[in-house]
C-alpha positions in Angstrom: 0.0 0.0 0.0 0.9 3.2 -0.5 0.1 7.1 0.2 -0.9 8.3 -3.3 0.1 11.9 -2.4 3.6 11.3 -1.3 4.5 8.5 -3.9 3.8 11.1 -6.6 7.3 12.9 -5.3 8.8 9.9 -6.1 7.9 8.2 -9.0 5.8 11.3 -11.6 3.7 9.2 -14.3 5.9 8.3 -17.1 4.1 9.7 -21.0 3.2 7.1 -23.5 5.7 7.3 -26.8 4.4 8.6 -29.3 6.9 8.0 -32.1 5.0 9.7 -35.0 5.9 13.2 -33.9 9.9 12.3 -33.9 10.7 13.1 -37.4 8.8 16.3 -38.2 10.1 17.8 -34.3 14.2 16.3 -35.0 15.4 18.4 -37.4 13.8 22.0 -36.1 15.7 20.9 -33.0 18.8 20.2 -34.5 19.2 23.4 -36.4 18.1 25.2 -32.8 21.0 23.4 -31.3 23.3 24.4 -34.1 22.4 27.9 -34.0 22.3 28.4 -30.4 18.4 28.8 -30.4 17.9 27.3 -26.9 14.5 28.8 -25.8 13.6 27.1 -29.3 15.4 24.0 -28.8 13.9 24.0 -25.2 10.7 24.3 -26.3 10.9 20.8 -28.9 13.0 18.9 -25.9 9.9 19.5 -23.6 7.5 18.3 -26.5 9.6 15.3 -27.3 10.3 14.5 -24.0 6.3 14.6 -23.6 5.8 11.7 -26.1 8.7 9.7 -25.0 10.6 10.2 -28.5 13.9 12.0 -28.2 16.3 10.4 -30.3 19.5 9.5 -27.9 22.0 10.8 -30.1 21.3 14.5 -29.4 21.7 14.0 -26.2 25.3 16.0 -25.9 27.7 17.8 -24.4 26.7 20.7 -26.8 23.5 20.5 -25.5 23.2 20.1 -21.9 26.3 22.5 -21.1 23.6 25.1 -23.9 20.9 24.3 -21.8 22.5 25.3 -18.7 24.1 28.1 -19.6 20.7 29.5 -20.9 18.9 28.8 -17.6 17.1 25.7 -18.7 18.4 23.3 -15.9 15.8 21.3 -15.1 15.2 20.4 -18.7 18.8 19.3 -18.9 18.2 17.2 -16.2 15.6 15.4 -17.5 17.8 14.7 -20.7 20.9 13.7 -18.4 18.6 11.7 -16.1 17.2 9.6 -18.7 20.9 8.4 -19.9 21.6 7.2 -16.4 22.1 3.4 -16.1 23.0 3.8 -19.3 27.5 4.3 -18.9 27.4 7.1 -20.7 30.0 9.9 -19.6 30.8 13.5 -20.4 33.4 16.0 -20.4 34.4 17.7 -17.8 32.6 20.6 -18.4 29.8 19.6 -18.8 29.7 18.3 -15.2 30.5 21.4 -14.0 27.8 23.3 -15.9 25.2 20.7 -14.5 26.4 21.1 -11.0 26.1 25.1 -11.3 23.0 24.7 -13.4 21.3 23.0 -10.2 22.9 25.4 -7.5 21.3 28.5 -9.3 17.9 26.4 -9.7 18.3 25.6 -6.4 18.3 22.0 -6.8 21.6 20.9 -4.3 20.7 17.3 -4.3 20.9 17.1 -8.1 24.5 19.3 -7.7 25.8 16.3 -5.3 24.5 13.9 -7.7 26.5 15.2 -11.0 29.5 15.5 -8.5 29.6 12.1 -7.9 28.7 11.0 -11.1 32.0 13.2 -12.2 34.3 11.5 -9.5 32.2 7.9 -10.8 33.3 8.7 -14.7 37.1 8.8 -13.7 37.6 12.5 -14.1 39.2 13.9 -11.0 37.5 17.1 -9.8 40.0 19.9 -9.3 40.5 22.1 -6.2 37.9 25.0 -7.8 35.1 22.3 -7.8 36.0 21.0 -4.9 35.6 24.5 -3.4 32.3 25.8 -5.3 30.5 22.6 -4.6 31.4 22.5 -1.0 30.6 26.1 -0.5 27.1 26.1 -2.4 25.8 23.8 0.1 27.1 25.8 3.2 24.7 28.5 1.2 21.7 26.7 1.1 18.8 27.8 3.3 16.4 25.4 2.5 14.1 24.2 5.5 14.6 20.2 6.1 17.2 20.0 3.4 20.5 17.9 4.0 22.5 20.3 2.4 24.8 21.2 5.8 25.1 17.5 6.4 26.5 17.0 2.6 28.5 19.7 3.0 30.4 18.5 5.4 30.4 15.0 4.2 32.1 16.2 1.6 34.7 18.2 3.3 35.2 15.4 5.2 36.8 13.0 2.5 38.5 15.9 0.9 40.2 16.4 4.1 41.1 13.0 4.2 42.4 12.9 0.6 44.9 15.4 1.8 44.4 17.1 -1.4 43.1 20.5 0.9 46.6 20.0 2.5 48.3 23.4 2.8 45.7 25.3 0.7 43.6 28.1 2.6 41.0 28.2 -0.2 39.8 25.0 0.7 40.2 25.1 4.6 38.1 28.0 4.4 35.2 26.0 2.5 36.1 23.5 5.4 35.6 26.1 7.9 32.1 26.8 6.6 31.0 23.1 6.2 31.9 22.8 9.8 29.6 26.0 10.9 26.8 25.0 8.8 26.6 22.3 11.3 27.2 24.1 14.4 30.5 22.6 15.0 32.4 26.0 16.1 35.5 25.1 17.8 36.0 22.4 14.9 36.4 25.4 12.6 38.3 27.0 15.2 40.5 24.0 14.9 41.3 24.6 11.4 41.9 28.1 11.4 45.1 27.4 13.8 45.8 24.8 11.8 45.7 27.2 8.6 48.1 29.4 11.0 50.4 26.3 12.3 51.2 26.0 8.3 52.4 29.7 8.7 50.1 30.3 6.3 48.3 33.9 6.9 44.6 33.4 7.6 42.6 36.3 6.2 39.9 38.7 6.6 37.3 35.6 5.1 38.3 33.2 7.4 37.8 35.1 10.2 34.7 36.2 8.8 33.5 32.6 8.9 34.5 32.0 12.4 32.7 34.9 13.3 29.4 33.6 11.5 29.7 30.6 13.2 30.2 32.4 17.2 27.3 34.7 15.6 25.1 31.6 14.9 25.9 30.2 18.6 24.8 33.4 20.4 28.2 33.5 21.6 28.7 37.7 21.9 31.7 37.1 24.3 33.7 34.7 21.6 33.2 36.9 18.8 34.9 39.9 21.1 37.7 37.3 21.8 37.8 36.7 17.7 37.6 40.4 16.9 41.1 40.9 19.7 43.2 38.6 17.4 41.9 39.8 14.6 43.6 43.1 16.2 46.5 42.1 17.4 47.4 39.9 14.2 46.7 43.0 12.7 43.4 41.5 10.2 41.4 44.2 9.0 37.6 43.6 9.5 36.0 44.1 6.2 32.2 45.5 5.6 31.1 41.9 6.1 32.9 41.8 9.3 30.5 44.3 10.7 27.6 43.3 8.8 28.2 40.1 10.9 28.5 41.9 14.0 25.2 43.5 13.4 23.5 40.8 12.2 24.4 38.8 15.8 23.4 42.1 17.7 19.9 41.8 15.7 19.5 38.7 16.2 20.2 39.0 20.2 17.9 42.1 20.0 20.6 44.3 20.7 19.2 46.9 18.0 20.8 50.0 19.5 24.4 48.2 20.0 23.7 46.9 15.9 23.3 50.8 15.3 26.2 51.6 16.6 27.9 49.2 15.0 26.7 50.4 11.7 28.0 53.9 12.9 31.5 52.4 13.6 32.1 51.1 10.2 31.1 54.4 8.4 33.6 56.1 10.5 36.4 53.8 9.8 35.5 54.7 6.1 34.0 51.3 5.1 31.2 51.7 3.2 28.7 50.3 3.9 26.8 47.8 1.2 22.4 46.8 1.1 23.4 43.9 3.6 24.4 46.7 5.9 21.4 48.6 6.0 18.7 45.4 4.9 20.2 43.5 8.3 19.1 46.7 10.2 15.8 47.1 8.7 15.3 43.5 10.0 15.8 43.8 13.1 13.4 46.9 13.4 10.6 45.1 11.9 11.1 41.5 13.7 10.9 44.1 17.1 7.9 45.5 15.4 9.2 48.9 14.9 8.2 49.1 11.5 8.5 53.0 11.6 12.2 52.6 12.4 13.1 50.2 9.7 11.2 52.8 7.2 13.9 55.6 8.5 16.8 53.4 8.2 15.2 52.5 4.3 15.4 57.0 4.1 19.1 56.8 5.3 20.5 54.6 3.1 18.7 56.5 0.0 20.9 59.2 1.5 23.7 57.1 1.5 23.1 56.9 -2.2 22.5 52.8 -1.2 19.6 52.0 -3.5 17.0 49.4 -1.7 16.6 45.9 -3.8 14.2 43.6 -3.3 15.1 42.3 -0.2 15.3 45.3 1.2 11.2 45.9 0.4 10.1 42.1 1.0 11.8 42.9 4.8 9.6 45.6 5.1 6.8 43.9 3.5 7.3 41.3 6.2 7.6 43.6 9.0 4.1 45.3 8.2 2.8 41.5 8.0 3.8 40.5 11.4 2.5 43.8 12.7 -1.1 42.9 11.2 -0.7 45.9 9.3 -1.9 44.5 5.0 -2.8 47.9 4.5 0.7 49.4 4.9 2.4 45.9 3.7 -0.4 46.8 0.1 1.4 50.1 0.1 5.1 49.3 0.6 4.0 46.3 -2.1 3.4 49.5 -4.4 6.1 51.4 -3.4 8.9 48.8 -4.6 7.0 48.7 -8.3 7.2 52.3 -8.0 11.0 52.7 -7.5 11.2 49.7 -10.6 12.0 46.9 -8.1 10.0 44.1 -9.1 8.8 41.6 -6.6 9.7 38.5 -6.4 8.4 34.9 -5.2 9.6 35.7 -1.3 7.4 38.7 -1.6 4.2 37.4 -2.9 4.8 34.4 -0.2 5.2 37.0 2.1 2.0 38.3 1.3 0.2 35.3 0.9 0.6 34.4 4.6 -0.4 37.9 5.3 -3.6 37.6 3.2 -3.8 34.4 5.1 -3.5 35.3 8.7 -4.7 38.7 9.0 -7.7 38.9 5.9 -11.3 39.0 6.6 -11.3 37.6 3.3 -7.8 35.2 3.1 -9.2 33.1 0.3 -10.3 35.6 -2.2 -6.9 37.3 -1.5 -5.0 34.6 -1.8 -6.3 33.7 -5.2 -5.6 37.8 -6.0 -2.3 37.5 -5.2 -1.4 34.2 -6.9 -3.0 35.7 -10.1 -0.5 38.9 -9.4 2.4 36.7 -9.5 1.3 35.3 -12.2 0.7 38.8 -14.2 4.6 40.0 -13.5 5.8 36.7 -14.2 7.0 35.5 -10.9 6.8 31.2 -10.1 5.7 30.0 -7.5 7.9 28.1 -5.2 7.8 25.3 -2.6 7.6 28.2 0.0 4.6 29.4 -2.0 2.4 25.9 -1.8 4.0 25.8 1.6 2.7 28.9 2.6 -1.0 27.8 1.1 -0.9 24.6 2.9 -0.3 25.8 6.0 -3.2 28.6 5.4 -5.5 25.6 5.0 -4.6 23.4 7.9 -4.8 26.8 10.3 -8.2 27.5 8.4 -9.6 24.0 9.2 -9.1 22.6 5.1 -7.1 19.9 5.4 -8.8 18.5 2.4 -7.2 20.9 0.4 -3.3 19.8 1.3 -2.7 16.7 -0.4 -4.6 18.2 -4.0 -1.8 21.5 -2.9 1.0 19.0 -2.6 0.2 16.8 -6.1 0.1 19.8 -7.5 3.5 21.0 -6.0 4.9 18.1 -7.5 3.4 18.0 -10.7 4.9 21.5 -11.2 8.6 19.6 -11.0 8.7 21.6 -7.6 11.0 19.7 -4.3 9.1 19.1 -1.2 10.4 19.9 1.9 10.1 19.0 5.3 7.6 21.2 6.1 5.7 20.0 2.8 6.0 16.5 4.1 4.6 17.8 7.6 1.5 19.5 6.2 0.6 16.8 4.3 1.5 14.3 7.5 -0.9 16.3 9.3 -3.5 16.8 6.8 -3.9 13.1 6.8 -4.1 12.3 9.9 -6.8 15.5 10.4 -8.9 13.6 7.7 -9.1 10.8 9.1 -6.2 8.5 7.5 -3.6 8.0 9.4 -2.5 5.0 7.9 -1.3 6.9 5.0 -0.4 10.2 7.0 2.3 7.2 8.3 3.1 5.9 4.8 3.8 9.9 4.2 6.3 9.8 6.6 8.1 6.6 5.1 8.3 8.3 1.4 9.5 12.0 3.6 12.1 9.1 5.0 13.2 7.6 2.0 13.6 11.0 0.0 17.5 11.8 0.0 16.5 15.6 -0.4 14.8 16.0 2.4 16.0 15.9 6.8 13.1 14.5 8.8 13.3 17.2 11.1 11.4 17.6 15.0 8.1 18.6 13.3 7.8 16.0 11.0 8.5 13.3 14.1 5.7 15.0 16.1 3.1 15.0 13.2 3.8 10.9 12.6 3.9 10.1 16.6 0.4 11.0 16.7 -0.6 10.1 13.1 0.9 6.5 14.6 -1.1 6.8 17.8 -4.1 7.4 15.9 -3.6 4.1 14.0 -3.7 2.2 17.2 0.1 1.2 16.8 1.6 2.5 20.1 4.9 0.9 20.0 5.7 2.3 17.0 4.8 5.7 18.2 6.8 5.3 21.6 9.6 4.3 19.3 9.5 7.7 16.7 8.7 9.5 20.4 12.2 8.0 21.5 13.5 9.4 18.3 12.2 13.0 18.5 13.2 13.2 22.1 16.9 12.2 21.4 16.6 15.3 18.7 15.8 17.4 21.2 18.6 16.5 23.9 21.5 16.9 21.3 19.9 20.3 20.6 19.9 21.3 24.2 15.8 21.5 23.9 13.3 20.3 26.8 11.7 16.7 25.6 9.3 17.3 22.7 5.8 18.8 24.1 3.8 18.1 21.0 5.2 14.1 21.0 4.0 13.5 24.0 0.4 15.0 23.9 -0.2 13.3 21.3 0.6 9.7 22.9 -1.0 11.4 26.1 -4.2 12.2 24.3 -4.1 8.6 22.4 -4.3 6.9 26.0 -6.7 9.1 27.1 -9.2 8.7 24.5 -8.7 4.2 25.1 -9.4 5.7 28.8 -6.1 4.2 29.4 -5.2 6.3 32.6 -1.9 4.0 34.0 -0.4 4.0 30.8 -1.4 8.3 30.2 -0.2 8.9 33.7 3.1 7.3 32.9 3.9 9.2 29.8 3.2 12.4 31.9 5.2 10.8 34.5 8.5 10.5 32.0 7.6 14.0 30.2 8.0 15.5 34.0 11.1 13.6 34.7 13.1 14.7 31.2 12.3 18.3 32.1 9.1 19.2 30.1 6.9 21.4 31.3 3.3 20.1 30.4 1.0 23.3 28.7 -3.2 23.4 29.6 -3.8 20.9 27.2 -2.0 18.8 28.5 -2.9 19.1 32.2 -6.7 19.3 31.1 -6.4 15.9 29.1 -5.4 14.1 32.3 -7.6 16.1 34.5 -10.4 14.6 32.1 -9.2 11.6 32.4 -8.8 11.1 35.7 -12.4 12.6 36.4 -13.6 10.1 34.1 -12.0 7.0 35.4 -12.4 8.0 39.2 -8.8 8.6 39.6 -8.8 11.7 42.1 -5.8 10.5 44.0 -4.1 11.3 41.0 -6.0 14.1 39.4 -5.0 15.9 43.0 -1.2 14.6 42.2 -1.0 16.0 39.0 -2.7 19.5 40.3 0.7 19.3 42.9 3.1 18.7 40.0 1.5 22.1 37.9 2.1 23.7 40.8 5.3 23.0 41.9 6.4 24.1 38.6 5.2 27.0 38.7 1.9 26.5 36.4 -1.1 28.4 37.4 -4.0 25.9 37.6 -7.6 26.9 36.9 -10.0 26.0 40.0 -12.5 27.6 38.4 -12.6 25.7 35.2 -12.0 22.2 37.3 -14.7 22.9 40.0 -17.2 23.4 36.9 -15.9 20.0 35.3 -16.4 17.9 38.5 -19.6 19.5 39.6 -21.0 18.6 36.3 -19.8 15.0 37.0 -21.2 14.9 40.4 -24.2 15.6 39.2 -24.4 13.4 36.4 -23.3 10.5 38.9 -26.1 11.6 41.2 -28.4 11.5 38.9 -27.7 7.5 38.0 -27.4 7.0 41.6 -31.2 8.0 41.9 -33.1 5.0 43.0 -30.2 2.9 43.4 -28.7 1.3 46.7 -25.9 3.8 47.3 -22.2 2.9 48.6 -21.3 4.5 51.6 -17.8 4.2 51.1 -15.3 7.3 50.9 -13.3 8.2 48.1 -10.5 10.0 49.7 -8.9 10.9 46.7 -12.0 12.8 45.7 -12.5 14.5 49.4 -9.1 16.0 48.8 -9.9 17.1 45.2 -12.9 18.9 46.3 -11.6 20.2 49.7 -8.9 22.1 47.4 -11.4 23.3 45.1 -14.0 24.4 47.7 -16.7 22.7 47.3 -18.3 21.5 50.4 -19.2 17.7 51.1 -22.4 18.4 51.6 -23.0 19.8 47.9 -25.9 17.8 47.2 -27.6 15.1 49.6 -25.9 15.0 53.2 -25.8 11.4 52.4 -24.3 11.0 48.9 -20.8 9.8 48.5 -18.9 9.2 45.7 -17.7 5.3 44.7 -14.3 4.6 44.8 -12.6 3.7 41.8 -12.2 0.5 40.9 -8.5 0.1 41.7 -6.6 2.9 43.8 -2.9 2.9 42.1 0.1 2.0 45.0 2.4 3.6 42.9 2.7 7.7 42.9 3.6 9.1 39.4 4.8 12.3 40.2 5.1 12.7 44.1 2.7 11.1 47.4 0.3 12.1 49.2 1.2 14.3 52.4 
C-alpha cells in the first residue's frame, strides 16, 4: 500500500511514446541546437520529452552545457537523467555546468548527484570544484534539506584525501562546512591549523569564524575573535561588521547593531544593502516598523539603492505587525522605485492575506493571479505557505490536491511539505497513510526528517492504534531534542497522552506524563486538562490531586475555576444515576481531597451522597505522594 500523495514525489507518471511526432520535431531541434536557439530547442525537448521520442543521439555535451548556460536546468536534467544506467560519460565541463546549473535552480541534491557521477566517470574534480560545490551547500537555506550534512560529508573525504593539505582556499570551505553544522571550535581548529602551516589566515576566514560564534549566540567569543583579529593585525571588512550587526539583531541588541553600523562608516567602510537590509530587519522583527522605514530613508541618503530584499523585509515587518494595509502600500512602493517583486514577496503576502484577511481566500487567489501577471513562479515556500493557510483555516482537504500539484509543477518538497501533508492526513481521518507519508518523507535523499515531521507521525501513529511504534519515533524525536539542548518534545508527548486518554487508558497516560516530568518538560493546559479529564472520568482523584501538585510546583497556574465546573457537572451526572439505586457509603479519599482544594463542600448535594471509589486505587505515585 501506498500514500498516493507522497508516492507522486517519487515516481511522476511516465508519457506514453508517441513515435509519429519524432521526425517532423528532429530536425527543427537540430538546427536550434546548431544555431544556439535554446529557448527554441527547449521548447521541442519538452514536447519530445512529452511523447517519449527523443532520439538519444542528441543528447550532448553541446547540448546540456547550452541548456545550462541558458537557464534551462531542469530540462537538462531530465535529458541527463534519462541516460543514467546507461555508462554514458561527459566532459568535464559539462559536469560542472550541470552542478552550477542545479545550484542556481536551487536543486543541491541534483549538484551532489552530477559530482559524484564526475568523481564515478574517472575524471578527477579539481580544487575550484571541490571548493564551489562545497561552498554552495554551506549556502543553502532550505528548511529540512541535507544540504549542511553534505556539505560537510564532503569536506570530510577531501580532508582526508589530503588534497586541501596546505591550501587556505579549501580550509576556508572546510571552515564553513563545519559551521553550517554548528560545530564552532572544529572550525576554530582549522583556522590554527591554517596558521600552524604559517600560512596567513585572512579577513574571510575570520569572517567565517565569526558567522559561526554569531550563529551560537556566543557575543563574548566573537569579542575574543575580533582581539586577534587586532592584534594579528586583520582588517575587519564590511562583512565583518555586517556580521557583527547581524548577531546584535539577532540577540535584539538593536541599539548596539546601530552603533555598530556607525563604527564602520567612521572607519571609512562603506557600507553595502546587507548593511542597511540586516538593520531594517531587526526593526521590523521588534515590530518597529516606523524605524526600519527611517533606516530604508538613510541609506537613499547614503546613495545605497534598496533591492528587493530590502522591500520584502519591510513587507514582512508590516505583515507581522497585522498591518496588510501598509504591507499593500510598501508592495506599491517597490513597483514604484522599478524593483520588481519576487516569489519571497508574494509568499510573504500570501501568509499575510492568510493570517490577517477577513477575506484570506479571495486574496490569496488575487495574489497568486498577481504573481502570475509580473511573471514570478511560485515556489515550494509558496504551496507551503498555502498549505499551512488551509490546515490553520480548518481545510485539510485541500493539502494533499496542494501538494500533487507542487509536485506535478517539478517543484522539491520539503520538510515542512511532508509535515502539512502528514498532518493533513491524519486530520482527515487517514492516518494510515499520514504514516506511509512519513516513510516516502524518510526515504527522499533531499529532504532531513526534522522535529516537526517526528511529532506529526507520533500522533498520526497513535491514531492508527500502533503505540509501540509511536513510543519508538517518540524515543526518536526526544533524542533530537537533547543533542539540541531542547526540553523533551511537548507536542510528541500530547499526542501519545491524548491517544491513551481517548482508550481511557489512565496508567499507561499517567506514565507518559510521569516521563515528560522527569526529562524536564513542562506540560501546557492541554496537556494538564487531558489528564484532569481523564482522571475525572476513570475515578482517579488520587491522581488528578497529584497532577494539580506537580503544575504547581512548577510554577503553572491551575484553573480551579474551570475544574470545579468539570467535577460538579460529574457529580451531578453521577447523582443523577445513583437516583433510586442502593448507594455505597464508602469514601473516596482521593476525591474529598480534590474537592476540599477546590472548595466545594461535602455536603453539595444530599448530606448522604458519597462518591464510589474507583475500581482500583494505584500503590504507585507518578509524580510525588500524598502528604
Amino acid at each position: 500500500m501506498r500514500c498516493p500523495e507522497a508516492a507522486s514525489a517519487a515516481s511522476p507518471r511516465e508519457p506514453s511514446a508517441n513515435v509519429s511526432v519524432k521526425r517532423p520535431l528532429q530536425r527543427p531541434l537540430e538546427h536550434a541546437i546548431t544555431v544556439g536557439n535554446w529557448g527554441e530547442a527547449v521548447v521541442l525537448i519538452e514536447r519530445l520529452l512529452l511523447v517519449g521520442a527523443l532520439p538519444e543521439n542528441l543528447i550532448s555535451d553541446q547540448l546540456l552545457k547550452g541548456l545550462c548556460a541558458k537557464g534551462a536546468f531542469r530540462t537538462a536534467w531530465k535529458l541527463y537523467s534519462s541516460q543514467q544506467g546507461r555508462s554514458k560519460t561527459y566532459q568535464y565541463s559539462t559536469y560542472q555546468a550541470l552542478i552550477t546549473g542545479a545550484f542556481q535552480a536551487g536543486e543541491a541534491y541534483d549538484a551532489v548527484q552530477a559530482f559524484r557521477d564526475l568523481q564515478s566517470s574517472g575524471l578527477t574534480p579539481n580544487v575550484i570544484t571541490w571548493s564551489s560545490v562545497i561552498s554552495s551547500l554551506c549556502k543553502q537555506r532550505r528548511k529540512g534539506a541535507p544540504c549542511a550534512h553534505l556539505a560537510y560529508e564532503l569536506w570530510r573525504e577531501l580532508d582526508a584525501s589530503g588534497l586541501a593539505t596546505g591550501n587556505a582556499a579549501l580550509y576556508a570551505a572546510g571552515m564553513n562546512a563545519c559551521i553550517g553544522l554548528g560545530y564552532v571550535d572544529e572550525a576554530a581548529g582549522l583556522l590554527r591549523t591554517m596558521q600552524g602551516w604559517g600560512m596567513r589566515a585572512d579577513v574571510r576566514a575570520y569572517n567565517i569564524l565569526l558567522k559561526g560564534q554569531a550563529n551560537a549566540h556566543s557575543l563574548s567569543a566573537m569579542q575574543a575573535t575580533m582581539a586577534d583579529m587586532e592584534r594579528l593585525q586583520v582588517a575587519p571588512s564590511v562583512v565583518t561588521y555586517n556580521i557583527l550587526i547581524d548577531a546584535f539583531v539577532n540577540e535584539g541588541l538593536l541599539e548596539q547593531a546601530a552603533a555598530k553600523l556607525q563604527e564602520a562608516q567612521k572607519l571609512g567602510l562603506r557600507l553595502d544593502l546587507w548593511s542597511y537590509n540586516t538593520l531594517i530587519k531587526g526593526f521590523c522583527q521588534a515590530n518597529q516598523v516606523a524605524d526600519a522605514r527611517d533606516v530604508l530613508e538613510a541609506m537613499k541618503l547614503q546613495n545605497v539603492q534598496p533591492n528587493v530584499v530590502t522591500y520584502t523585509t519591510l513587507v514582512d515587518g508590516c505583515v507581522r505587525a497585522g498591518d496588510l494595509f501598509l504591507a499593500e502600500e510598501m508592495l506599491r512602493d517597490m513597483q514604484f522605485m522599478g524593483v520588481p517583486p519576487n516569489t519571497v514577496t508574494f509568499n510573504i503576502m500570501l501568509r499575510g492575506y492568510c493570517q490577517w484577511s477577513t477575506r484570506p481566500i479571495q486574496d490569496a487567489l488575487e495574489t497568486l493571479r498577481s504573481m502570475g501577471m509580473a511573471g514570478v513562479v511560485p515556489s515550494t515556500d509558496t504551496f507551503n505557505t498555502l498549505m499551512g493557510a488551509c490546515l490553520s483555516r480548518g481545510d485539510p482537504g485541500a493539502v494533499p490536491r496542494l501538494f500533487r500539484r507542487l509536485i506535478s509543477l517539478g517543484h522539491t518538497p520539503d520538510a515542512l511539505s511532508y509535515t502539512s501533508l502528514i498532518t493533513s492526513l491524519t486530520r482527515l481521518g487517514r492516518p494510515e497513510d499520514a504514516v506511509l507519508a512519513f516513510r516516502a518523507m524518510e526515504a527522499d535523499a533531499r529532504v532531513a526528517v526534522d522535529l516537526a515531521a517526528l511529532n506529526a507521525v507520533v500522533d498520526a501513529l497513535a491514531r492508527c492504534g500502533r503505540m509501540g511504534d509511536a513510543e519508538d519515533q517518540l524515543e526518536r524525536a526526544t533524542e533530537l531534542c537533547r543533542r539540541r539542548g531542547r526540553p523533551p518534545p511537548l507536542e510528541a508527548y500530547g499526542a501519545l497522552l491524548a491517544e491513551y486518554a481517548r482508550r481511557r487508558d489512565a496508567d499507561a497516560a499517567l506514565a507518559v506524563l510521569q516521563e515528560f516530568f522527569e526529562r524536564g518538560g513542562t506540560p501546557d493546559d492541554q496537556m494538564f486538562d487531558t489528564v484532569m479529564d481523564l482522571c475525572m472520568r476513570t475515578g482517579e482523584f488520587r491522581r488528578a490531586m497529584q497532577a494539580v501538585r506537580a503544575m504547581e510546583a512548577v510554577g503553572r497556574q491551575v484553573d480551579k475555576a474551570r475544574i470545579k465546573r468539570a467535577l460538579e457537572d460529574m457529580m451531578r451526572r453521577q447523582s443523577a444515576a445513583l437516583q433510586g439505586r442502593q448507594r455505597r457509603r464508602s469514601r473516596n479519599e482521593g476525591l474529598e481531597r480534590l474537592k476540599f482544594w477546590l472548595g466545594i463542600p461535602n455536603s453539595y448535594y444530599e448530606s448522604d451522597w458519597r462518591a464510589q471509589e474507583s475500581s482500583e486505587e494505584s500503590s504507585n505515585d507518578w509524580r510525588e505522594g500524598e502528604d
